[in-house]
MIKEMAR-394232 format. One line per 8 residues: their letters; for each residue x negated, y negated, z of N, C-alpha, C, O. Coordinates in pm, whole numbers, padded with zeros to 5 digits. Each point is the difference from the previous one (the first is absolute). Example, Ala and Ser with C-alpha at 12.3 -4.5 7.8 and 13.67 -1.06 7.14 Angstrom:
as) -01319 00569 00780 00089 -00119 00000 -00090 -00120 00000 -00104 00002 00066  00139 -00107 -00138 -00082 -00119 00006 00077 -00109 00073 -00051 -00111 00017
This chain:
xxxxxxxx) 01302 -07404 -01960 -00133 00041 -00044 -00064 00094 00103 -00066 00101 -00025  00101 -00160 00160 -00060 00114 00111 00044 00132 -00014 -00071 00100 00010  00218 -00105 -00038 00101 00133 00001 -00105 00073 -00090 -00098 00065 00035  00145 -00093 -00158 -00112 00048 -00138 -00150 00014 00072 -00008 00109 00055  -00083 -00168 -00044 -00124 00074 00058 00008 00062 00106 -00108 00049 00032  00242 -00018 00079 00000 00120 00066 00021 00112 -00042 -00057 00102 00039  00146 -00109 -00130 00053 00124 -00100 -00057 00079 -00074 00022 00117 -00031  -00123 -00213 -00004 -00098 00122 -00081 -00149 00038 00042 -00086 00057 -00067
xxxxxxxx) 00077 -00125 00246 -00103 00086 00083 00071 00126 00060 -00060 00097 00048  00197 -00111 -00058 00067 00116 00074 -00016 00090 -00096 -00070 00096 00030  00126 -00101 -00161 00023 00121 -00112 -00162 00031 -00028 -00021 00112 -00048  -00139 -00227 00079 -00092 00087 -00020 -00033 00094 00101 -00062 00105 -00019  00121 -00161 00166 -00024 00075 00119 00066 00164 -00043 -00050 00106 00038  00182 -00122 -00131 00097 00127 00053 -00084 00090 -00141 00005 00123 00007  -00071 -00180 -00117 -00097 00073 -00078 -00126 00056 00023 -00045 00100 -00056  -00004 -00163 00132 -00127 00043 00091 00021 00128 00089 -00063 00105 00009
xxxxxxxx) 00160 -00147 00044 00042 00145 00112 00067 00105 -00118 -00035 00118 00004  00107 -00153 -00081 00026 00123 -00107 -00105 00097 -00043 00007 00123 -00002  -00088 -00190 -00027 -00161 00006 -00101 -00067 00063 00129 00005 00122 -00011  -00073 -00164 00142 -00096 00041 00059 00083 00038 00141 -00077 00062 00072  00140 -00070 -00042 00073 -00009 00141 -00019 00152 00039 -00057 00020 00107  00100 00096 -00185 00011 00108 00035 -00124 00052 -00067 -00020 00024 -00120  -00073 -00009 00242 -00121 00056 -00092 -00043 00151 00019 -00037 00032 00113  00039 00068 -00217 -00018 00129 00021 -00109 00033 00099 -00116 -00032 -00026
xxxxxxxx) 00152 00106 00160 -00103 00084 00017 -00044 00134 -00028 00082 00091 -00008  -00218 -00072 -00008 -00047 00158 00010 00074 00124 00046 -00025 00042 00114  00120 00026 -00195 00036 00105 00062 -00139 00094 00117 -00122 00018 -00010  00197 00009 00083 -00175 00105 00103 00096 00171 -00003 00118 00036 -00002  -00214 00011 00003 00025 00196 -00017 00107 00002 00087 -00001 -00067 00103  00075 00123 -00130 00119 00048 00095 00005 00086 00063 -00044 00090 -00071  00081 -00033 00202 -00008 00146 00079 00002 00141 -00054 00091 -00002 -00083  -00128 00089 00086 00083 00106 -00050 00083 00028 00050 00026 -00033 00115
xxxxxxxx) 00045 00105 -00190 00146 00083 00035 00000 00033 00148 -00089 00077 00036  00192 -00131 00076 -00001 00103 00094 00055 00154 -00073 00070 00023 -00099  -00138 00068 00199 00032 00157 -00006 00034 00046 00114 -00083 00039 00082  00189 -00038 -00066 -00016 00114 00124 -00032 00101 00056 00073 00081 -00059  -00134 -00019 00136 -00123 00108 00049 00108 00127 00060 00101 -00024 00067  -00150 00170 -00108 00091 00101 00049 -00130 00076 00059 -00104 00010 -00066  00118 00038 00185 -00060 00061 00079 -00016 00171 -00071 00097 00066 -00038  -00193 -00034 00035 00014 00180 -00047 -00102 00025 00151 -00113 -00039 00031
xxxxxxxx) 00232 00135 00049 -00032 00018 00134 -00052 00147 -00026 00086 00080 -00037  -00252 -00019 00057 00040 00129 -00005 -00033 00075 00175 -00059 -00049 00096  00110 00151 -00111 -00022 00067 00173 -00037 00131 -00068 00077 00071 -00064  -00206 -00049 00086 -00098 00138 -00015 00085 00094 00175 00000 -00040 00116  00053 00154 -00169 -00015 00061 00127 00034 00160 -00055 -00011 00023 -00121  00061 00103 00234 -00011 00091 -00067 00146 00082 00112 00032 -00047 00109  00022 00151 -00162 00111 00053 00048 -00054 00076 00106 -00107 00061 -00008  00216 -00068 00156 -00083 00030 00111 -00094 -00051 00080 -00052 00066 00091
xxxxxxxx) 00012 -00240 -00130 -00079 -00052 00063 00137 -00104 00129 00106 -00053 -00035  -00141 00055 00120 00106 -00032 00099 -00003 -00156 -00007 00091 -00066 00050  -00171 00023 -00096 -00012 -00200 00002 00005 -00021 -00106 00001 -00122 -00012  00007 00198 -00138 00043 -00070 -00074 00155 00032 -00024 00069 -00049 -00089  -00018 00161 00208 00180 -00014 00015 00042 -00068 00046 00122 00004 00011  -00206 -00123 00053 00073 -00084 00093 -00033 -00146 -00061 00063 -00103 00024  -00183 00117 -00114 00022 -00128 -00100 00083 00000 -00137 00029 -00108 -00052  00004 00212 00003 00041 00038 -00126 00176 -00106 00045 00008 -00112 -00051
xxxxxxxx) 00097 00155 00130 00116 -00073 -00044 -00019 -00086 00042 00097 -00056 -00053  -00161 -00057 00137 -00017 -00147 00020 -00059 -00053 -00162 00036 -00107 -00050  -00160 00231 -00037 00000 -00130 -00098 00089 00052 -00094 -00019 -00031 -00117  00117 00107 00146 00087 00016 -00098 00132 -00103 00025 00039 -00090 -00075  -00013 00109 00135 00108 -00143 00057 -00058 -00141 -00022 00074 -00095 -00026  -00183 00084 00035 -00076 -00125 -00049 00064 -00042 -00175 00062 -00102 -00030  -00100 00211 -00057 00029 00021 -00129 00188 -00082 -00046 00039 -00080 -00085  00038 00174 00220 00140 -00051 -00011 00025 -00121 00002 00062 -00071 -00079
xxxxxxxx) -00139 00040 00219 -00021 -00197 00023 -00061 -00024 -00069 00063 -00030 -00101  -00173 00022 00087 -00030 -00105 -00205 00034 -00008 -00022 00067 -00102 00015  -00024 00247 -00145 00050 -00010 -00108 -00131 00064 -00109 -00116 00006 00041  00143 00026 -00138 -00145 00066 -00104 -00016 -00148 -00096 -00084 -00001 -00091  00160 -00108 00115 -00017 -00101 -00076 -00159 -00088 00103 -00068 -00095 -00039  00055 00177 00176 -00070 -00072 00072 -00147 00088 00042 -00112 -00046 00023  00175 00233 -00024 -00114 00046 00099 00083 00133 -00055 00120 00017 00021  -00221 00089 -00106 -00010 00114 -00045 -00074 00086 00089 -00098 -00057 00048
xxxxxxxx) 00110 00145 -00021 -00054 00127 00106 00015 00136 -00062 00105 00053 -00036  -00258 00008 00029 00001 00084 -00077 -00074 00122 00136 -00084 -00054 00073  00109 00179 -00049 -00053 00070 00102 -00117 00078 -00055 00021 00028 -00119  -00094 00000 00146 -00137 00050 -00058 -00053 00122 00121 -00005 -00020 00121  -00035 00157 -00198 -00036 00104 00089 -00156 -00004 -00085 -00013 00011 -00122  -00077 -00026 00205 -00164 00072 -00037 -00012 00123 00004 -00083 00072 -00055  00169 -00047 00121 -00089 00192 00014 00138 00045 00055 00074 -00080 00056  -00041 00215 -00075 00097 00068 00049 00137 -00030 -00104 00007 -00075 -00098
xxxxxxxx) 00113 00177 00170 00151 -00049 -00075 -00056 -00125 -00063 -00067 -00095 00042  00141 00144 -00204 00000 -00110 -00108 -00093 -00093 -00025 00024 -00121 00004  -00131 00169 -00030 -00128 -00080 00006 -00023 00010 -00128 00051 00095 -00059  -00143 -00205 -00024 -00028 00067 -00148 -00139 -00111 -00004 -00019 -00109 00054  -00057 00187 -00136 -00127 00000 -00029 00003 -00149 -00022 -00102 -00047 00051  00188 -00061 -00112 00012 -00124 -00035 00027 -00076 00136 -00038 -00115 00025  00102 00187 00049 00007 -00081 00207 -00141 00003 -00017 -00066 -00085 -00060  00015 00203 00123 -00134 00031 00025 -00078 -00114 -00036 -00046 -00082 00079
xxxxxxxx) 00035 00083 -00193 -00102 -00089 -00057 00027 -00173 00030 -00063 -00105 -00018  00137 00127 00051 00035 -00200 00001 -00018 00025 00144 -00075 -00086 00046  00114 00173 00045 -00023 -00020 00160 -00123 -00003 -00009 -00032 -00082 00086  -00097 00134 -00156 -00119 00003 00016 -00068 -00145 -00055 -00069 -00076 00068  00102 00059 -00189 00050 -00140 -00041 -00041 -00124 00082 -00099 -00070 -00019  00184 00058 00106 00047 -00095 00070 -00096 00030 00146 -00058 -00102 00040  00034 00226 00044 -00096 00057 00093 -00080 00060 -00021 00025 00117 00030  -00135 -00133 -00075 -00143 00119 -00067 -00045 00049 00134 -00079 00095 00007
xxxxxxxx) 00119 -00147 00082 -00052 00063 00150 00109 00074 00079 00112 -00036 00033  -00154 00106 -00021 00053 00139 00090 00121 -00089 00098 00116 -00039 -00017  -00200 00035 00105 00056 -00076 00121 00086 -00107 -00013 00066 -00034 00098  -00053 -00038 -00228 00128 -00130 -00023 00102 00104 -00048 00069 -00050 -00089  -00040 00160 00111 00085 00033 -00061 00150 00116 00076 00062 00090 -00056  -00049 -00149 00204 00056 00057 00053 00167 -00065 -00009 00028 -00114 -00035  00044 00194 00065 00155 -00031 -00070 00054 -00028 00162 -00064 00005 00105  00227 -00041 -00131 00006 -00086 -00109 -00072 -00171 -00034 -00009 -00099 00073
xxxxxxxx) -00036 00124 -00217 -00096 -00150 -00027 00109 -00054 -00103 00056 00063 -00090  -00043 -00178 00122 00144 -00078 -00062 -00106 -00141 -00064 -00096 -00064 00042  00199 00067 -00192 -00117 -00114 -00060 00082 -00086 -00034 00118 00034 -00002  -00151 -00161 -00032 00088 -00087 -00007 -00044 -00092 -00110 -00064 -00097 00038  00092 00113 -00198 -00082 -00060 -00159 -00157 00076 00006 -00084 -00040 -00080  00056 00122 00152 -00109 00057 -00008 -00084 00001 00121 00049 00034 00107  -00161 -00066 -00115 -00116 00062 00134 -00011 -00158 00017 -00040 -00069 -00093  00076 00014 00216 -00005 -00152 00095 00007 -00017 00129 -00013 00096 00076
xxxxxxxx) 00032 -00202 -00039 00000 00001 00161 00108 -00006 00038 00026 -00083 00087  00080 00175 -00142 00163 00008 00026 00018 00117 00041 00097 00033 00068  -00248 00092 -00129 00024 00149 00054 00022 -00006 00135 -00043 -00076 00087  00153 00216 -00082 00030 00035 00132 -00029 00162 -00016 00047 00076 -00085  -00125 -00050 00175 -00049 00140 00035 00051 00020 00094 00001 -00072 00100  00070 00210 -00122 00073 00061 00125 00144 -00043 00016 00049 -00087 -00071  00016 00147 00163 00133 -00028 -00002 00018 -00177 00066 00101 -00066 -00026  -00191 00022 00093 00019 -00121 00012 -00159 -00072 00086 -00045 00056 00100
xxxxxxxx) -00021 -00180 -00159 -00117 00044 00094 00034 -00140 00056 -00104 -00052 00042  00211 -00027 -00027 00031 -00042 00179 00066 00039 00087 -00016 -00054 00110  00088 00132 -00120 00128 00122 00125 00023 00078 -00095 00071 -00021 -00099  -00153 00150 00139 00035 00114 -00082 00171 00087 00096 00040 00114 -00024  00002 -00178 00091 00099 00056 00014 00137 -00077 00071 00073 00033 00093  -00073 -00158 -00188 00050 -00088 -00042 00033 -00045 -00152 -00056 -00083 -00072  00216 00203 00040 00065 -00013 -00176 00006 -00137 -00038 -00023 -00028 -00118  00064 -00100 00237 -00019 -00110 -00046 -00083 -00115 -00044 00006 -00089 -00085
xxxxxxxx) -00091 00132 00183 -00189 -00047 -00017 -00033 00071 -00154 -00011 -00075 -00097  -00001 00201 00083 00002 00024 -00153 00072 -00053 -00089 -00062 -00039 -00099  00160 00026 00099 00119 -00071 -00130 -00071 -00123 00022 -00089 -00004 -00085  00085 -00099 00159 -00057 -00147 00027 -00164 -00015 -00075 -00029 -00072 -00095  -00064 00167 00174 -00094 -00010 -00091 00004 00069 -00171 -00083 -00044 -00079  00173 00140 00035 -00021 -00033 -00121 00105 -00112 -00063 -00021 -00040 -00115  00087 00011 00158 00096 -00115 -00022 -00094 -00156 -00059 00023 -00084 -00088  -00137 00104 00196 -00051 -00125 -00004 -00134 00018 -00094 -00079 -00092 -00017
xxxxxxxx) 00064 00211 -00036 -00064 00009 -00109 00014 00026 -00126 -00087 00018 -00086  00218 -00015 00077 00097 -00021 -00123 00017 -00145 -00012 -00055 -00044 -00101  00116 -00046 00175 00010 -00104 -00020 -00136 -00095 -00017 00008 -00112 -00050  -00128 00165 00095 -00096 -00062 -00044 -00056 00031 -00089 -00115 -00042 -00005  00163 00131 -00111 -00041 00057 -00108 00091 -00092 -00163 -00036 -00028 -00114  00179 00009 00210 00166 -00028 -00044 -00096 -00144 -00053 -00019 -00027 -00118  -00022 -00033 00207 -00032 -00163 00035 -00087 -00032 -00115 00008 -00107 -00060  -00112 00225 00023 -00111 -00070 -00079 00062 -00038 -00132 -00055 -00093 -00059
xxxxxxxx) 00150 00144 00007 00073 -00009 -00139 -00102 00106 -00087 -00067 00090 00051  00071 -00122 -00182 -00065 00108 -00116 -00066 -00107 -00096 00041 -00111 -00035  -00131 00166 00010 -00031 -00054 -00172 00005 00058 -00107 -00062 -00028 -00102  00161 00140 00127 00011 00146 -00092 00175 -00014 -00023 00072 -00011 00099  -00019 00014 -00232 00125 00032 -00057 -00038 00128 -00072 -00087 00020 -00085  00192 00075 00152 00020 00121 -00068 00156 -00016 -00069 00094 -00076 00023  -00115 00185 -00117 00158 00016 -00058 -00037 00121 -00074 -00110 00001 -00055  00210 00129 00045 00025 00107 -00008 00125 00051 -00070 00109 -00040 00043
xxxxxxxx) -00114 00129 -00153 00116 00084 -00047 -00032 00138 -00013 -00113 00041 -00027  00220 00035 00046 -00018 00127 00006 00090 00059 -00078 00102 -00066 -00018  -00108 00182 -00038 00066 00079 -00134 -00041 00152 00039 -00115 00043 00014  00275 00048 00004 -00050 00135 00028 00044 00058 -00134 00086 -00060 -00064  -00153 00202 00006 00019 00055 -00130 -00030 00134 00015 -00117 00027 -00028  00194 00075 00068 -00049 00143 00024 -00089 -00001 00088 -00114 00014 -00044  00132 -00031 00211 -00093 00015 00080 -00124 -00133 -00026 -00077 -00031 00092  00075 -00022 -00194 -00095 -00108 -00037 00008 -00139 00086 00082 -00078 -00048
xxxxxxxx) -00133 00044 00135 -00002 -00104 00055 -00094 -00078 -00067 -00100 00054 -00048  00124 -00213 00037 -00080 -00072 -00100 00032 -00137 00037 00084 -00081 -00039  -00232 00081 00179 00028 -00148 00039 -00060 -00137 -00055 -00111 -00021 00050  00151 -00072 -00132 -00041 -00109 -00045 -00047 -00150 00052 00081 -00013 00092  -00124 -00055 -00091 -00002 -00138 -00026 -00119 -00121 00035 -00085 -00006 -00089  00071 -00062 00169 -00111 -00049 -00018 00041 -00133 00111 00108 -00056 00017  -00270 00031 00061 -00030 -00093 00090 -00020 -00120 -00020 -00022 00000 -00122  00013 -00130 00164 -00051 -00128 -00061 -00083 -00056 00142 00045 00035 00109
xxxxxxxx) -00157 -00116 -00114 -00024 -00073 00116 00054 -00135 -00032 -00015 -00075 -00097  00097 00065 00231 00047 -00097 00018 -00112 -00154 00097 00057 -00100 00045  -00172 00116 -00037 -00079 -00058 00066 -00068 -00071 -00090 00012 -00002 -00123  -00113 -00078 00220 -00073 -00094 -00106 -00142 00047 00032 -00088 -00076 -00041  00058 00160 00091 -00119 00114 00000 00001 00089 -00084 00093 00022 -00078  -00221 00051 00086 -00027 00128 -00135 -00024 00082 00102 -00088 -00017 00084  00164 00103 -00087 00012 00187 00052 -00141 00093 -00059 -00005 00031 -00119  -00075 -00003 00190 -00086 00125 -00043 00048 00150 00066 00054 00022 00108
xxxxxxxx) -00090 00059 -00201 -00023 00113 00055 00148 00022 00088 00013 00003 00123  00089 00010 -00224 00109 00057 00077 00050 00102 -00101 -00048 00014 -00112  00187 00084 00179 00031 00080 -00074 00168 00060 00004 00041 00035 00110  00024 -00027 -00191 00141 00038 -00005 00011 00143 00024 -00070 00080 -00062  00165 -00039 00161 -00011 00160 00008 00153 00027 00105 00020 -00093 00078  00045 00164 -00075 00087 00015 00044 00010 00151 00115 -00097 00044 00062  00237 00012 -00057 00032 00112 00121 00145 -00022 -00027 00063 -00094 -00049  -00025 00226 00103 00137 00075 -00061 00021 00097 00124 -00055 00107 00025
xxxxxxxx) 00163 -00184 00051 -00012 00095 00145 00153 -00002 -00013 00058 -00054 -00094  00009 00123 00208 00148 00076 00008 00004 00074 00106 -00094 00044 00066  00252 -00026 -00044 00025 00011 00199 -00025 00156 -00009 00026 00071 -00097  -00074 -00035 00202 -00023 00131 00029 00096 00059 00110 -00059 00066 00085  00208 -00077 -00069 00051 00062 00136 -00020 00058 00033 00008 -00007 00123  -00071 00169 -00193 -00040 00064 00101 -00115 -00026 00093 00009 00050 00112  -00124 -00125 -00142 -00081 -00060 00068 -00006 -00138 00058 -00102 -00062 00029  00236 00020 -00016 00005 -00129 00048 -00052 -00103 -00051 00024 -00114 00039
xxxxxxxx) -00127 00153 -00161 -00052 -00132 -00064 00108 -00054 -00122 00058 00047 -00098  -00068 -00155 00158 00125 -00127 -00103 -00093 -00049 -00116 00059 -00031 -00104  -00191 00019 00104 -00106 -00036 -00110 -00118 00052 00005 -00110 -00045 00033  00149 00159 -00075 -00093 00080 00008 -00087 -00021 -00171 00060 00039 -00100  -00141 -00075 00093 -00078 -00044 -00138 -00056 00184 -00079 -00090 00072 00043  00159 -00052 -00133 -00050 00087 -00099 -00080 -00013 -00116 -00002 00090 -00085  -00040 -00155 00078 -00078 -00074 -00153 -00052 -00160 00072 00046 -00096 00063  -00160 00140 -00116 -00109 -00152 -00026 -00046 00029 -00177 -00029 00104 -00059
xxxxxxxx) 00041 -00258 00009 -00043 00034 -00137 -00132 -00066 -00005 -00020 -00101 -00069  -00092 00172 00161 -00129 -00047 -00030 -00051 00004 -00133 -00075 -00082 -00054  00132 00205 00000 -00113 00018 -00129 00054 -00042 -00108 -00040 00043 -00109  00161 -00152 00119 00052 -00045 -00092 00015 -00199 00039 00082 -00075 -00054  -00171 00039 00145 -00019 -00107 00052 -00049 -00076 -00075 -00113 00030 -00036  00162 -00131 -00008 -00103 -00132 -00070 -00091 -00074 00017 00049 -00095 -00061  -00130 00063 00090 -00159 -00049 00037 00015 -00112 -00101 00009 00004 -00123  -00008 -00134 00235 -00056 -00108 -00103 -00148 -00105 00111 -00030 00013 00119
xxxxxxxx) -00008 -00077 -00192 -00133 00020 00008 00034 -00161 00060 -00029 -00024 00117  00093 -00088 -00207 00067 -00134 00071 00116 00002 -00083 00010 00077 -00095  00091 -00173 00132 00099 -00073 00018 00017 -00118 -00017 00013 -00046 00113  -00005 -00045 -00197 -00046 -00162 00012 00152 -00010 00042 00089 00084 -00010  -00089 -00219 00064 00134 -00092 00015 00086 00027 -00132 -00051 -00028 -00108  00179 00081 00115 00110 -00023 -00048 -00029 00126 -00086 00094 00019 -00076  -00189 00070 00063 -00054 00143 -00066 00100 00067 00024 00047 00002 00114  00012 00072 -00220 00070 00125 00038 -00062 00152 -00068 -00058 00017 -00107
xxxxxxxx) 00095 00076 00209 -00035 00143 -00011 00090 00120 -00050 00071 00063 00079  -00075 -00048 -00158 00096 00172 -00021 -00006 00081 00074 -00070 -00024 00099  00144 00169 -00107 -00004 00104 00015 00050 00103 -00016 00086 -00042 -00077  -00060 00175 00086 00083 00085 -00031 -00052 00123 00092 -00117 00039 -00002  00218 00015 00085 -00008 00162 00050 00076 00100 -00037 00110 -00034 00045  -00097 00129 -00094 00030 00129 -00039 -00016 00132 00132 -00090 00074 00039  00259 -00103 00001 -00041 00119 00105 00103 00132 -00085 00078 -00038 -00087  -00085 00148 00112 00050 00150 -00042 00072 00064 00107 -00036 -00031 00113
xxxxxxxx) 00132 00115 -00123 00063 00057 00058 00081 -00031 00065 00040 00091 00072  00025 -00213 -00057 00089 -00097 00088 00149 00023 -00033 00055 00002 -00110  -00008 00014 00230 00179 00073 00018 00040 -00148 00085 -00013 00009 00122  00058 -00134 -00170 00060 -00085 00083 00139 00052 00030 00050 -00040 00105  00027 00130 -00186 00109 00063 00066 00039 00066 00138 00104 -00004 00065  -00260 00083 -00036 00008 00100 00107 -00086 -00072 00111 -00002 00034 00119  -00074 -00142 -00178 -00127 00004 00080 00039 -00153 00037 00021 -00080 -00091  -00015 00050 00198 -00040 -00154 00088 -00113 -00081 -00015 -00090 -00020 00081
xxxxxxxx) 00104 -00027 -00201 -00124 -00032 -00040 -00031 -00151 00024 00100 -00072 -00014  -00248 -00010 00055 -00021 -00095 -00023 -00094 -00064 -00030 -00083 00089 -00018  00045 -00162 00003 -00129 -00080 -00086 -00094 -00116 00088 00052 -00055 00097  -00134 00037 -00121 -00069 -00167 00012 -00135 -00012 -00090 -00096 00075 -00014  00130 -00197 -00039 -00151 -00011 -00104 -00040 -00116 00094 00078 -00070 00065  -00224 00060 -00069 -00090 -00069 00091 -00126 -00051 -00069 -00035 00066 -00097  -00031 -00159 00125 -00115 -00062 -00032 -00071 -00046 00068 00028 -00110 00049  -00140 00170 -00020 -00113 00051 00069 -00134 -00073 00012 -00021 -00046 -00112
xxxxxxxx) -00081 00014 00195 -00105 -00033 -00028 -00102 00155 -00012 -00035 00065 00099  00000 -00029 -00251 -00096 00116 00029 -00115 00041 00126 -00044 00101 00054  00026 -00276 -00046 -00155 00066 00104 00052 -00153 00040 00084 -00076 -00047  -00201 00069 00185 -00021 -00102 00123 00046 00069 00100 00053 00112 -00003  -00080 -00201 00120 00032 00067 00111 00119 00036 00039 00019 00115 00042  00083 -00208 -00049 00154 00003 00052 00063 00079 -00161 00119 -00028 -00010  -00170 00117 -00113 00090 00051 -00073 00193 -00054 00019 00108 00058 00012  -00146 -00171 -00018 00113 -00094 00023 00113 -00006 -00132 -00038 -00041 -00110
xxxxxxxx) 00191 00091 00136 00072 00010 -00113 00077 -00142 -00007 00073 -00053 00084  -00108 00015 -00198 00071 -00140 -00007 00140 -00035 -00003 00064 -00088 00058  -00022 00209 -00168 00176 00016 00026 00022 00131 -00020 -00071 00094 -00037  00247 -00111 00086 00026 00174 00006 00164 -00029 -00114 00068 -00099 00027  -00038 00161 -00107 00134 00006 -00006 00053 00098 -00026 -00047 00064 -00094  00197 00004 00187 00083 00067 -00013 00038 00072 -00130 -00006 -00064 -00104  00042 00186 00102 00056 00002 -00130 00075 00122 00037 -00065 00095 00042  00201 -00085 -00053 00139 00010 -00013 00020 00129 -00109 00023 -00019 -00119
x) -00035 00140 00175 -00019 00125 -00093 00158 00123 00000 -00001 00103 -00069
């Protein structure tokens, strides 16, 4: 009789735990997506300036050690050899004052406390002190990650370049006031520039106003006259903060022309 009234406190015990034992909890929001963060390094300088010849192949060798999966470098002239009204305007852009605007000025996702003015401003005549300090402002750029997924296709058709595709935020914040816009630079041997930027597509830039969590953005650029046969051509589309102080680019990605 004992056996029997143990037997069937056990089978209500092993029904009880069937029934309530495993009790659902509250799923909670989940992270977003990691993204990984690509540096768009630019160096404003101009042909004939003697310090930006002596910064130009340290951040070009930088580029090799990355990799463009890590840190894009695009060379930028304001004034003089190969300058175009679209430099101009973003160097002004970024310096409305005279005086911030002496070369070489090396940026690092945009205007932050990573700029380096001048060929190096802790041992200007020290190549390794330069590589080290921008080294260490790449990697503190590398570190923050992104809240920006880009993805890109491209289609050439009679000189027709026709770049496609569209951004997502990957964050659990809302983005204001940013903007998609790209640059189309290519090696110059005779001038020693390896990225030398020929095209900014300001006037074909997307302006969005916010971004919610998990929002995605289109786009499309239409560039003309493009010889990828003859011409060394290369790309980066970027996403931008229009305005604030640090005009801070959230991501950069490569694109393979």
């Amino acid at each position: 009789m004992i056996k029997k009234v143990l037997f069937v406190f056990i089978l209500l015990g092993i029904l009880f735990l069937m029934c309530f034992g495993c009790v659902p909890t509250t799923p909670t929001e989940g992270e977003p997506e990691s993204v990984d963060r690509i540096v768009l390094m630019e160096i404003y300088m101009a042909i004939g300036c003697s310090h930006c010849e002596e910064a130009k192949p340290i951040l070009e060798q930088l580029v090799e050690d990355y990799g463009n999966d890590q840190l894009i470098l695009v060379e930028e002239a304001p004034w003089g050899d190969y300058t175009t009204s679209e430099i101009s305007n973003r160097y002004e852009w970024y310096f409305p004052n005279d005086y911030d605007r002496g070369i070489p000025n090396i940026l690092f996702n945009g205007l932050n406390d990573n700029r380096i003015q001048g060929y190096s401003s802790s041992n200007p005549d020290n190549p390794q002190a330069f590589k080290a300090e921008a080294e260490n402002a790449i990697d503190t750029e590398l570190s923050k990650g992104s809240k920006i997924l880009i993805n890109a296709l491209k289609s050439l058709d009679n000189g027709v370049l026709t770049i496609t595709g569209n951004i997502e935020n990957k964050s659990n914040s809302t983005l204001n006031n940013i903007e998609i816009s790209g640059m189309l630079f290519k090696e110059r041997s005779s001038a020693g520039l390896k990225y030398s930027v020929t095209d900014i597509f300001n006037e074909q830039k997307v302006e969005i106003a916010t971004l919610l969590p998990g929002a995605v953005s289109s786009y499309t650029f239409t560039l003309t006259g493009i010889n990828l046969e003859i011409e060394d051509n290369h790309g980066v589309i970027f996403v931008q903060e229009s305005n604030g102080s640090d005009q801070e680019i959230l991501q950069a990605y490569y694109l393979e022309l």
